[in-house]
N, C-alpha and C positions, 0 to 999 in steps of 0.2 A: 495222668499226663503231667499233673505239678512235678509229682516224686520223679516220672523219667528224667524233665527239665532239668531238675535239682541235680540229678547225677551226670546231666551232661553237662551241665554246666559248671561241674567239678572237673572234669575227664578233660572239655577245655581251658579250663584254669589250667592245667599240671600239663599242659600242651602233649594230650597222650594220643597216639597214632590209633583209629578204629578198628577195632577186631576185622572189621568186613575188610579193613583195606591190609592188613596182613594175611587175611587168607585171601584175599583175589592173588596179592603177588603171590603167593608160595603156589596156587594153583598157575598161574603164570610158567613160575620158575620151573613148575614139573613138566608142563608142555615142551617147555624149548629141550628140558633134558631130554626128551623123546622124542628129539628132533625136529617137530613142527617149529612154524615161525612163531617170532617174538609176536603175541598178542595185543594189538592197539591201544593206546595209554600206559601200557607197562611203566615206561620210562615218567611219565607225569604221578604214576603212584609210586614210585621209588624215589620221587623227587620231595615225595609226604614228609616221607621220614625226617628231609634236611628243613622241614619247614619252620621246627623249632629250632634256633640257632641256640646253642647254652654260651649264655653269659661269660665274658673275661674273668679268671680267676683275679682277687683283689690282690692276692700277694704272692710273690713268685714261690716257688718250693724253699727258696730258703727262708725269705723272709717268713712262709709261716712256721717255720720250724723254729725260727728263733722269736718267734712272736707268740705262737700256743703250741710247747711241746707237748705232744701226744694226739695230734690231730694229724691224721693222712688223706689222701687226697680219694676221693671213693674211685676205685677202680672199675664200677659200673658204667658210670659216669663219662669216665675218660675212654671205656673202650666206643663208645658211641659216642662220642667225638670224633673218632675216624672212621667209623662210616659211612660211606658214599655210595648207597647201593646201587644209585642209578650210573655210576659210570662204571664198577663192577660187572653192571650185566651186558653195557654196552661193549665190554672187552673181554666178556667169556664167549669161550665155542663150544670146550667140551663140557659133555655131560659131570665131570666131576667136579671143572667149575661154579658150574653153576648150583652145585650141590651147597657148595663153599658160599654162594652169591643167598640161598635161602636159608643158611644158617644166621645170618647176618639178622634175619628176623629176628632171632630167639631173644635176645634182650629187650626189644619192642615191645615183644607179647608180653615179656615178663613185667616190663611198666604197665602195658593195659591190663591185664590180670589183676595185678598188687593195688593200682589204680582203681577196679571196678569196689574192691573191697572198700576202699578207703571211703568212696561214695554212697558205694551204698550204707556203711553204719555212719556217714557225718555226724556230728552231734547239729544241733539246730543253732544256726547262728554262726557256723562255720567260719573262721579267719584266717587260720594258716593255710588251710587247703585250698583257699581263693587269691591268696598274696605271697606264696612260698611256691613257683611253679617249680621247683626242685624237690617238695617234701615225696610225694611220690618215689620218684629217681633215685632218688639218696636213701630210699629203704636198704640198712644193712642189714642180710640176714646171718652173715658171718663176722661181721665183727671185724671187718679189715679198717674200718677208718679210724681204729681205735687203737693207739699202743700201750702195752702193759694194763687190756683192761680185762685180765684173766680168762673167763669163756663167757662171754656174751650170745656166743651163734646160736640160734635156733630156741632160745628160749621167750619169753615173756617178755614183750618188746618196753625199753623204757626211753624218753627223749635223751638226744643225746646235741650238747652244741647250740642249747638257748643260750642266744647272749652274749657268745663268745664269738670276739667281730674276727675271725682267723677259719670258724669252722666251717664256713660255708651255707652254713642257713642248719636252721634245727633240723633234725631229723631223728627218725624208728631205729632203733641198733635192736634187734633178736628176730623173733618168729613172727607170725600172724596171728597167735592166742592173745587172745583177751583183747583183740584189736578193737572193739568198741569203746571199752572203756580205757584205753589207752589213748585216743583220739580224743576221749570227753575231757580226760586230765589235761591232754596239752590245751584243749579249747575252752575249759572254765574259769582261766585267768582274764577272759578275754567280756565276761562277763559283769559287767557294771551292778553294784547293790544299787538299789534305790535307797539306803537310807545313810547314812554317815558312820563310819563306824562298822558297820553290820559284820555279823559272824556269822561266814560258811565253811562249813564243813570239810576240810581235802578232799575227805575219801567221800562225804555224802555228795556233793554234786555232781564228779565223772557215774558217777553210780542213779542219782537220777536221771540223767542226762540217757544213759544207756537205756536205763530203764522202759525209755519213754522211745528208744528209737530199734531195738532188737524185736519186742512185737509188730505182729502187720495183722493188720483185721478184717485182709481180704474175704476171707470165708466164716466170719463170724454173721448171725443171723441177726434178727432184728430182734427177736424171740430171745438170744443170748441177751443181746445189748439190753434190751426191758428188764430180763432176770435180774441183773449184775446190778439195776438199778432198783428193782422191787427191795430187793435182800437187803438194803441199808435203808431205804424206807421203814421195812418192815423191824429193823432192829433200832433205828426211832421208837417205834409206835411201839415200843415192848418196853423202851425206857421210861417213855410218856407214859403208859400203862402203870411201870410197876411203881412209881411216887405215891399211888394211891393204892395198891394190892400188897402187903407183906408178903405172902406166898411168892407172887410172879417175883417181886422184888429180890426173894431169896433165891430165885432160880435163875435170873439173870445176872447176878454176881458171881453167882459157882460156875457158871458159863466163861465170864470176863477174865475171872481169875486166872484162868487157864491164859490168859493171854496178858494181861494187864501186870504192872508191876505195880508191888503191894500199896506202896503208897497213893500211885493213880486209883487203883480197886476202892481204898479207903474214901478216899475222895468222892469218887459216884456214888457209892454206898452213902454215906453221909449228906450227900446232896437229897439221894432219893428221900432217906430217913425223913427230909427235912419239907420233904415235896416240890421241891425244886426243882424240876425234870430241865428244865433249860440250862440251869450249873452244871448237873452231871451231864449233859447231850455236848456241851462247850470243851467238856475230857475225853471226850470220845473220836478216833479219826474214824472216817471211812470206813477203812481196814475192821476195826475195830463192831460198829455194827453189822456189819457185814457178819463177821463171825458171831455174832451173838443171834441175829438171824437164821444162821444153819447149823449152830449148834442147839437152837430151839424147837427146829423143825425136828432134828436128830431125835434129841431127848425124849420131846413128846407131842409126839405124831398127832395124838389125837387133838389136839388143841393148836395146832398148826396155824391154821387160818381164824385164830378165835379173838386178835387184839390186837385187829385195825382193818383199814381196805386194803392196803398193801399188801398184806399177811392174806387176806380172802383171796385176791387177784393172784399173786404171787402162787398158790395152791390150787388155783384153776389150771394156773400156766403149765404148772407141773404136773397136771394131770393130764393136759394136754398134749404137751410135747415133754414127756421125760428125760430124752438123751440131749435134746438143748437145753434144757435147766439143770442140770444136771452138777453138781459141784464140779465133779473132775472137767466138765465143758465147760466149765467157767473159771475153773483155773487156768485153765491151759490158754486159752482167751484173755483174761486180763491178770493173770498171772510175769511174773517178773522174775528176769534171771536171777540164779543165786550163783556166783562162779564160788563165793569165798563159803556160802553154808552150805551147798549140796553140791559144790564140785562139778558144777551144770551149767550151761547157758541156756538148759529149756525154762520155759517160762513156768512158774509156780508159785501158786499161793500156800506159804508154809503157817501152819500157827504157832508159831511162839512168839517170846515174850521179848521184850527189844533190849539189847545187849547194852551194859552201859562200855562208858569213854575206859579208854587202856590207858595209865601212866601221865593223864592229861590229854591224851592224843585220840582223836575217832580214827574211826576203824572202818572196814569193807563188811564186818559183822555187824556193827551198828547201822551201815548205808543198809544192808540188805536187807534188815529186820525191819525197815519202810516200806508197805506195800499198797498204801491207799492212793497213790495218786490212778493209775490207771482207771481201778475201781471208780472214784470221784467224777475225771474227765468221761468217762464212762457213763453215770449218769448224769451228768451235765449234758450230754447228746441226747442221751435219751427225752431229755424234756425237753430240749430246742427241735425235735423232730428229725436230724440229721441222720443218714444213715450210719453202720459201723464203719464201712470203710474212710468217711470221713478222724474217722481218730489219727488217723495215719498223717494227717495235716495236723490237728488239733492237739493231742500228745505232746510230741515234740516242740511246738510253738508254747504253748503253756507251762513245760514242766519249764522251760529257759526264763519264762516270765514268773514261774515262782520262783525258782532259786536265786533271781534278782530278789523279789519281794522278801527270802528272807531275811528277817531280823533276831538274833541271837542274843544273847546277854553275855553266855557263857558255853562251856562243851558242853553241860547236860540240861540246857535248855532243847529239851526235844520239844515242848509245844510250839517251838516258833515254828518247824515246817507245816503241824496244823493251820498254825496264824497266816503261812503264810500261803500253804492253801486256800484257805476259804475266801484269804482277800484275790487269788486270781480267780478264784470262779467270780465274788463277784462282779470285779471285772470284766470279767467275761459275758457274764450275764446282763448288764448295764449298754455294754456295747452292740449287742445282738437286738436288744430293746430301743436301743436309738438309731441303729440301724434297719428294723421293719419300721417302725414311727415316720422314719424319711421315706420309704416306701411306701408306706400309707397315705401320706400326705402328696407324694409326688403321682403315686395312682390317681387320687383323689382329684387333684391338679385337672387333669387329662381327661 
């Protein structure tokens, strides 16, 4: 019910006309073309359409031409400006009018359609889509608002018109691809650090921002959600392990390696050496024991469940129910698109090793080589008792509240998003604890 809310209350943001009332008229409009009478209310749902009035333009066609050349006036725009469906039908007879009178729909739909999209991937925290009731409308997918800006149409949609007081309000110039994280980019400036200074990432934010809103965990199990949480427990309890085992120690860096970059490797290694499981567990994301967890089960089986209860239980669960514990079911579950590494928006947990910064500048290949946050907010449910389809709130509200909490130094400070994960869970966790406490007390009360 939140997530339907959330989407209608973008649809009326962008004052977009309801699917149901575009098809009752066109069922309408077919009626009278086959001669029966005009259908009751007709004329008061044709009158929907004019209920959004669009705004005076601010500057006349000349003035904006000598004001921002290369800015035109959207044609979509202006054709629904003149129309007037409901006095249309009240002055057609024949059936070929009224043919004419239901075409009048088609750019309707086309805002409710383009509309439904824009809603359903919001990023959390949403601003333009609540305060620009034009961004919808003003989606060009051809590129006519634009002169001399080569071939824009139908490709890889980029803002067009931040800023610029002549353009009529920002808006989409290309296609609907990559429309999530083209939504998160225009919405992550919108986004306040909590600290002074702080360093985020261009490409890493629209990209967790997506990250956290393209999965839905409508039919994940509780059985998954416990796994997704066992598996980073249990690659804890191999870290904590191997400080004191040289063997384990050696088998759980030949694991990391595969994933970790040499210096980080050098690091845990050297921590463990030293016995200091809590140094090396502090280098480690999510992401990270996670995979040292399935690539231990992998390796050797027979010792699976032999170094912790997590590892025990975890091996039960598996024994239990195989296709819900299952790595591919748990990729695909808390798994994250990759557009820029696999050319995919299915969700997937890929193991490699994190790309560094390009020429000074981050990358779509560094955002995407980030896969712990789901994971994380994942077992963070798990232990507040919540079901899975709660992430579908929790996800999205969190990853906006870490990507404030980052603090950066510089590009290749990758542990601030660790840093600045574990401070939203705490967070999170603090407030979930002072929230049953009030309820304990106010039960108590009573």
């Amino acid at each position: 019910q939140d997530l339907a809310y959330r989407m209608q209350a973008a649809l009326d943001a962008q004052r977009l006309v309801s699917l149901d009332t575009l098809f009752d008229l066109a069922d309408d409009l077919n009626q009278m073309a086959r001669g029966k009478r005009m259908p009751p209310g007709t004329i008061q749902l044709a009158g929907e359409l004019r209920e959004f009035k669009m705004p005076k333009p601010l500057f006349s066609p000349g003035e904006r031409a000598e004001w921002s050349y290369g800015l035109l006036s959207n044609p979509h725009i202006q054709a629904e400006r003149l129309i007037d469906l409901a006095k249309t039908v009240e002055g057609s007879r024949s059936s070929s009018e009224l043919a004419l009178a239901r075409g009048q729909l088609t750019p309707f739909l086309r805002d409710t359609l383009v509309g439904l999209n824009y809603a359903y991937y919001q990023p959390p925290g949403a601003e333009v889509l609540y305060n620009n009731p034009l961004f919808v409308r003003s989606h060009d997918f051809l590129g006519e608002t634009i002169i001399g800006a080569g071939e824009p149409s139908w490709k890889t949609p980029a803002i067009f018109g931040r800023g610029w007081t002549a353009s009529g309000g920002a808006h989409l110039v290309g296609s609907m691809v990559d429309l999530p994280y083209v939504l998160a980019e225009v919405e992550q400036d919108f986004i306040v650090p909590e600290n002074v200074q702080a360093l985020i990432w261009e490409d890493m934010a629209p990209t967790l921002l997506t990250d956290s809103v393209v999965p839905r965990w409508w039919r994940v199990t509780p059985n998954e959600l416990h796994a997704a949480a066992l598996y980073q427990e249990y690659g804890e309890e191999l870290v904590t392990a191997a400080a004191s085992n040289r063997e384990l120690l050696q088998r759980a860096i030949d694991i990391l390696s595969q994933r970790l970059l040499p210096e980080k490797s050098d690091m845990v290694e050297t921590a463990l050496l030293r016995r200091q499981s809590e140094v090396a567990l502090s280098q480690l994301a999510p992401a990270d024991t996670f995979y040292l967890a399935a690539g231990f089960r992998k390796d050797f089986p027979d010792e699976a469940g032999k170094w912790g209860k997590a590892g025990e239980e975890l091996e039960k669960l598996s024994q239990q129910y195989p296709q819900e514990v299952s790595l591919d079911r748990l990729s695909e579950d808390f798994g994250v698109p990759h557009p820029a590494l696999a050319d995919t928006y299915a969700r997937e947990l890929l193991n490699v090793k994190p790309f560094p910064t390009f020429l000074g500048y981050s990358s779509r290949l560094l955002a995407e080589s980030w896969e712990s946050n789901n994971l994380y907010w994942a077992r963070l449910a798990d232990e507040m008792g919540d079901p899975p389809a709660m992430l579908n709130i929790l996800a999205p509200e969190m990853t906006r509240r870490m990507i404030a909490n980052i603090f950066a130094t510089d590009l290749e400070d990758r542990p601030a998003l660790l840093r600045a994960l574990r401070e939203t869970g705490n967070e999170f966790l603090k407030a979930r604890l002072a929230s049953s406490q009030k309820e304990s007390a106010a039960s108590g009360g009573l």
